[in-house]
C-alpha positions as CSV (number, residue, x, y, z in Angstrom):
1,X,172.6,83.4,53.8
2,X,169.1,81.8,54.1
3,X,167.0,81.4,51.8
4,X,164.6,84.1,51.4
5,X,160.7,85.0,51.4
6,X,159.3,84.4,47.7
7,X,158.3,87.8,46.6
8,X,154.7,86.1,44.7
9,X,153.2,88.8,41.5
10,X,152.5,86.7,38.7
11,X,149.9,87.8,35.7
12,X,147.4,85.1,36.1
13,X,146.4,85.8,32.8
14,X,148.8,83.3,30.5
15,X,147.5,85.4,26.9
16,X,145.6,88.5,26.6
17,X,144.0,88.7,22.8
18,X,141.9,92.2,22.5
19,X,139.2,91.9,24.9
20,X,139.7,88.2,25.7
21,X,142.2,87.0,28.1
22,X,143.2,83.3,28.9
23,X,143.9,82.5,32.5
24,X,146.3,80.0,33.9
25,X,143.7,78.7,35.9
26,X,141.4,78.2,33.0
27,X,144.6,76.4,31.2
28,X,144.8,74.2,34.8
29,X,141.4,73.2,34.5
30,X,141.5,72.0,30.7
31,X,145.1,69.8,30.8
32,X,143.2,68.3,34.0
33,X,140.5,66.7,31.7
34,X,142.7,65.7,28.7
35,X,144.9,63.9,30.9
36,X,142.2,62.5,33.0
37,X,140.9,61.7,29.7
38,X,143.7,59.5,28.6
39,X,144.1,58.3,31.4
40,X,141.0,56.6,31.9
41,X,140.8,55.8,28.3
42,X,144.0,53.6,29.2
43,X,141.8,52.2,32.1
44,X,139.4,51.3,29.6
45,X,141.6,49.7,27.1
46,X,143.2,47.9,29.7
47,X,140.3,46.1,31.0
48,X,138.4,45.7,28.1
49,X,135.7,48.5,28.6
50,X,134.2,49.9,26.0
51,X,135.5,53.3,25.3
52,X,131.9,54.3,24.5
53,X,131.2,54.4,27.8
54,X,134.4,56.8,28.5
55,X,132.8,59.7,26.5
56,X,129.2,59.8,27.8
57,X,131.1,59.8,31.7
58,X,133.4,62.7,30.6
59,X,130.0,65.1,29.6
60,X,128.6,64.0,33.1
61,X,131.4,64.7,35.3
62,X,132.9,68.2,33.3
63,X,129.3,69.3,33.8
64,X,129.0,68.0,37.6
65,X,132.4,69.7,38.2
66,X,131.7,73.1,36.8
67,X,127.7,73.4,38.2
68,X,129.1,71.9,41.3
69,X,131.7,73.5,42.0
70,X,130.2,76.7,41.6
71,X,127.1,75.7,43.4
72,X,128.7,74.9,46.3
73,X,130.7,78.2,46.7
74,X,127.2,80.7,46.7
75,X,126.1,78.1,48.7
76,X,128.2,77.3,51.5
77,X,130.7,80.4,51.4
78,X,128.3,83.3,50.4
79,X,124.7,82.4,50.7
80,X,124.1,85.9,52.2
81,X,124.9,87.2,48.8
82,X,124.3,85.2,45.9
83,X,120.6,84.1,47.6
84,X,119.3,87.6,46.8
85,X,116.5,89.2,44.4
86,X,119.8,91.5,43.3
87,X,122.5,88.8,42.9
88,X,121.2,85.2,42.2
89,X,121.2,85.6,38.4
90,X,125.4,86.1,39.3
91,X,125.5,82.2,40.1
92,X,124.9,81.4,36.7
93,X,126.2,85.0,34.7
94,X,130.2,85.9,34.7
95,X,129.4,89.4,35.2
96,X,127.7,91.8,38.1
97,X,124.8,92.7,37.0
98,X,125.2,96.4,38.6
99,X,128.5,97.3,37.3
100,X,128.6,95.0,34.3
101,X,131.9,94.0,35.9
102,X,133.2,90.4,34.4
103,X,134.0,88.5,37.0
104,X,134.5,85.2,34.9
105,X,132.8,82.8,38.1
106,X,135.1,83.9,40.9
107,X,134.3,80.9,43.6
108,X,134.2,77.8,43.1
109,X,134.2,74.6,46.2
110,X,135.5,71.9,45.4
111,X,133.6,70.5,48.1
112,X,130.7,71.2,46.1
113,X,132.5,69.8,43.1
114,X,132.5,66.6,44.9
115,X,129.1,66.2,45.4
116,X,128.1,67.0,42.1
117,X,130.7,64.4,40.9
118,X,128.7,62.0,42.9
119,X,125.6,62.7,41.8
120,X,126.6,62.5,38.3
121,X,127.8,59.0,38.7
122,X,124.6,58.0,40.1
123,X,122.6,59.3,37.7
124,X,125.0,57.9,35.0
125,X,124.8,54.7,36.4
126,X,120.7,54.9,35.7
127,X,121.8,54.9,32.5
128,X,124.6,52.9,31.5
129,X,124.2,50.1,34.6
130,X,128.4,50.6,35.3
131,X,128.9,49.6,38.7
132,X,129.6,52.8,40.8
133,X,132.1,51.5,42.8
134,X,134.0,50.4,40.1
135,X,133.9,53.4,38.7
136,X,134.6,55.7,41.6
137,X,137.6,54.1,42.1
138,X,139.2,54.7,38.9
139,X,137.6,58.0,38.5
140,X,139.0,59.3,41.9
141,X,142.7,58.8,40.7
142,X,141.9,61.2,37.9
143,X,140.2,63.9,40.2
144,X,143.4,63.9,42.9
145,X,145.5,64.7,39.5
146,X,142.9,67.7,38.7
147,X,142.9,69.0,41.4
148,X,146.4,69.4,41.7
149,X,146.4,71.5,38.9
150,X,143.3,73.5,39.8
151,X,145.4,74.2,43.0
152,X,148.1,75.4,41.5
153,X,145.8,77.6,38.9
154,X,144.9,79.8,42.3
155,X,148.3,79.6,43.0
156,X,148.7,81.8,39.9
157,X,145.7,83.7,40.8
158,X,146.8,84.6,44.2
159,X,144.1,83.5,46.0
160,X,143.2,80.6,48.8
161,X,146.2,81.1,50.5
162,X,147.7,80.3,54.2
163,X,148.4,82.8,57.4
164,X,151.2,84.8,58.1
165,X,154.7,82.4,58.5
166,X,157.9,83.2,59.1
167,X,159.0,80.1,56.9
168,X,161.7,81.0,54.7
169,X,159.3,79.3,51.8
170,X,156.6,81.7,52.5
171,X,155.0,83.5,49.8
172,X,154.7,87.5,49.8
173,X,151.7,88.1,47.3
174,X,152.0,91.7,46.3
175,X,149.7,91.6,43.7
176,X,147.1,91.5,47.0
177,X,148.9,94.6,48.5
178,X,150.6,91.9,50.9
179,X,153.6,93.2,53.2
180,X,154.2,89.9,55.3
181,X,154.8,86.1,54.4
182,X,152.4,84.0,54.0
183,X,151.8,80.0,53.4
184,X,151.5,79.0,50.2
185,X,148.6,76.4,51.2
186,X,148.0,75.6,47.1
187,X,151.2,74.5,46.9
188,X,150.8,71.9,50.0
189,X,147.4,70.8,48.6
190,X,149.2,70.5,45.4
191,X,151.5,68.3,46.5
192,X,149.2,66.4,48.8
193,X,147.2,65.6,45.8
194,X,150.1,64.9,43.2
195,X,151.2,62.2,45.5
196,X,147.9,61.2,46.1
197,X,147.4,60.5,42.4
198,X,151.2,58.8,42.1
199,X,150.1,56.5,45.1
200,X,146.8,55.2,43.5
201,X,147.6,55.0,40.1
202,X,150.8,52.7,41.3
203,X,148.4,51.0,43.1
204,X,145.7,50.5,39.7
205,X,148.7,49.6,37.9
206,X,150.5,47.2,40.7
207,X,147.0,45.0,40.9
208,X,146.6,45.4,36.9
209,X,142.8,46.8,37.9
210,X,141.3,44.0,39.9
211,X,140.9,45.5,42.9
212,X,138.0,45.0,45.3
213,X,135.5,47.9,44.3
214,X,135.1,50.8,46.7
215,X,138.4,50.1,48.7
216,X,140.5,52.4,46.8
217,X,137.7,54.8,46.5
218,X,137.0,54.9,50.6
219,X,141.0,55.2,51.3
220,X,141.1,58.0,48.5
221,X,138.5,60.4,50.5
222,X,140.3,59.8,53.7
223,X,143.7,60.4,52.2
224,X,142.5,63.7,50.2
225,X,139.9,65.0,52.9
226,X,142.2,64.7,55.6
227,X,144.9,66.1,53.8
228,X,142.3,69.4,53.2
229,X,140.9,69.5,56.7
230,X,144.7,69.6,58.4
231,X,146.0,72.1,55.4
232,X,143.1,74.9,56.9
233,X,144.3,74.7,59.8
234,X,147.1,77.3,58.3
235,X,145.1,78.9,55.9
236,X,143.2,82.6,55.5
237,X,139.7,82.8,56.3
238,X,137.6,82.5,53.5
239,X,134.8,84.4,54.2
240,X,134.0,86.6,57.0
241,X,131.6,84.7,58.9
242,X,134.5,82.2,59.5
243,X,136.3,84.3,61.8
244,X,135.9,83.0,65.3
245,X,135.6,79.2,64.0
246,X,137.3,76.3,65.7
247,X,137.0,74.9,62.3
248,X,136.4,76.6,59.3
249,X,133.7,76.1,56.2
250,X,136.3,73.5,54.6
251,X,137.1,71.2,57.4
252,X,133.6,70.9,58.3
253,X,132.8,70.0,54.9
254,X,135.6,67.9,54.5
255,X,134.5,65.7,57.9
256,X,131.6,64.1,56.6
257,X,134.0,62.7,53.2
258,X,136.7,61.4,55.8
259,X,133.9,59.7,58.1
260,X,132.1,58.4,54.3
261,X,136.0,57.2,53.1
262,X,136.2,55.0,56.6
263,X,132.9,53.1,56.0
264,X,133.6,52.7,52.6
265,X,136.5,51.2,53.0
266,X,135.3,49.0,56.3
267,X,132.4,48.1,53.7
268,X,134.9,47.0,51.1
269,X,136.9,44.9,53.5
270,X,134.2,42.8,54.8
271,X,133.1,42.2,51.3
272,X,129.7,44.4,51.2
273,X,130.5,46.2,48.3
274,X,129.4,44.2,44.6
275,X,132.5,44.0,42.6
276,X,132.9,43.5,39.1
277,X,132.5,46.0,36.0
278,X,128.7,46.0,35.7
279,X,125.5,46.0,38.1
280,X,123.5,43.3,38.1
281,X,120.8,45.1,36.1
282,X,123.7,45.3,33.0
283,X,124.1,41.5,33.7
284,X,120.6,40.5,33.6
285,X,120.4,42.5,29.8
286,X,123.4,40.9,28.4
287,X,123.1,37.3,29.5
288,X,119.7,37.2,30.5
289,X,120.1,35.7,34.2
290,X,121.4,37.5,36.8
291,X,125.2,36.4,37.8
C-alpha cells in the first residue's frame, strides 16, 4: 500500500498554565538563540574574540529580529490594515484593540527580520568598530539554523503552508478545516535551511575561521533566498492582494538579497571587501596607526 496523506492537527500550544499558554513556536524561537548563542560563543573562543563583544551583539540582533520581523509583516503583507487610525497601536500590542482578542503578534517576515538584522549590525558596528563582514559571516550561519526552527514552529502552528498536492507526503491540516493535501512548504524551508547551516558551519570549521570576509556571507543570501523564492512557487497565497501575481510578496522580496549575495560575493572574490576582525577605526585606537 502507499504511503498515505499525513492527517496534520497538532496543539501548537506545548503547555497551557491558567491563563498562560507556551507555544511551540515561542519554544522554536528561544532554543534558536541559545544555540546561536553557543555557537558563536565557540566562534569567539576560537579566534580569540572577546566574548564581551558576543553579549552586546545578542541584545542588538534578538531586538532587530523581533521589531523586524514584525515590522516587515504590517508593512509588506498588510499595510491596508495595520496603517490605520483603528489598528496601528496592534503593530506593537498582542491584542485587538476592539475585541480585546490576544493575538500574541500573529505575522511576522522574516524578510523584514533580515533587514533589521542588518541594520543592527551597522549600527553595532558604530559602536564596537567589528568589521561587518566579518561578522556577517559568522552571524549568518547562526540565522540559517534559526530559522529552521522558526519554520518548523509554523509547522506546529499550521500556518505558511504550500498548495494542494497529490504527494503522498502532503499534509492535510484539519485544525484549518482542510479536506485536501497540501505541501508542507515549512518543512522544505526547514530542510533547505538545516543544510544550509550544516554546509557553512563545515565550511567555518574546515578553514578554522580565516576565510575572506563577506564570501560566505554573499553565497549564504543566495543559497537561503533562492531556496525561499523557488519554495513559493508551491506555496498558499499569503494575503489577498497576491492573488493574480507572477510572483508573490516573498520572492519579490527575496530578489533584491539574491542579486545583493552575487555582488557580495563577486566583491569578495576580487578582494574589495577589508578582511580581518576589526575596522580600521578599532585599529587606529588600539595601536595607534592605521594597519
Amino acid at each position: 500500500m502507499p504511503l498515505q496523506f499525513i492527517r496534520w492537527n497538532v496543539d501548537p500550544v506545548m503547555l497551557h498554565l491558567g491563563g498562560f499558554s507556551l507555544r511551540w513556536y515561542s519554544i522554536g524561537f528561544l532554543l534558536a538563540f541559545l544555540i546561536g548563542y553557543c555557537i558563536f560563543y565557540r566562534m569567539c573562543k576560537r579566534e580569540n574574540v572577546a566574548v564581551k563583544y558576543l553579549d552586546n551583539l545578542v541584545l542588538y540582533v534578538f531586538v532587530a529580529t523581533l521589531a523586524g520581523a514584525r515590522l516587515g509583516h504590517c508593512l509588506f503583507y498588510e499595510p491596508d490594515y495595520f496603517l490605520t487610525a483603528a489598528h496601528w497601536p496592534e503593530i506593537f500590542l498582542p491584542f485587538n484593540l476592539h475585541t480585546g482578542e490576544f493575538t500574541g503578534y500573529q505575522g511576522l517576515a522574516s524578510h523584514g527580520a533580515a533587514i533589521a538584522i542588518l541594520l543592527a549590525i551597522w549600527l553595532y558596528n558604530r559602536r564596537f568598530h567589528v568589521n561587518v563582514w566579518w561578522l556577517l559571516d559568522r552571524l549568518v550561519i547562526i540565522v540559517a539554523l534559526a530559522g529552521c526552527f522558526i519554520r518548523l514552529g509554523n509547522l506546529m502552528n499550521s500556518e505558511i503552508y504550500g498548495i494542494e498536492t497529490s504527494l503522498p507526503w502532503g499534509f492535510i491540516y484539519e485544525r484549518n478545516l482542510e479536506t485536501v493535501p497540501k505541501h508542507p512548504t515549512q518543512l522544505y524551508e526547514a530542510a533547505c535551511y538545516l543544510l544550509i547551516f550544516i554546509v557553512t558551519y563545515a565550511v567555518y570549521l574546515r578553514k578554522n575561521g580565516r576565510m575572506h570576509n563577506g564570501r560566505l556571507f554573499g553565497w549564504w543570501l543566495v543559497a537561503l533566498f533562492g531556496a525561499r523564492f523557488l519554495i513559493e512557487f508551491v506555496k498558499e497565497e499569503q494575503v489577498a492582494f497576491e492573488k493574480g501575481m507572477s510572483l508573490d510578496m516573498g520572492q519579490w522580496l527575496s530578489l533584491p538579497f539574491i542579486a545583493a549575495g552575487a555582488v557580495i560575493v563577486v566583491l569578495s572574490y576580487r578582494g574589495m571587501l577589508a578582511d580581518g576582525i576589526f575596522d580600521a577605526k578599532a585599529n587606529r585606537d588600539n595601536t595607534g596607526k592605521k594597519h
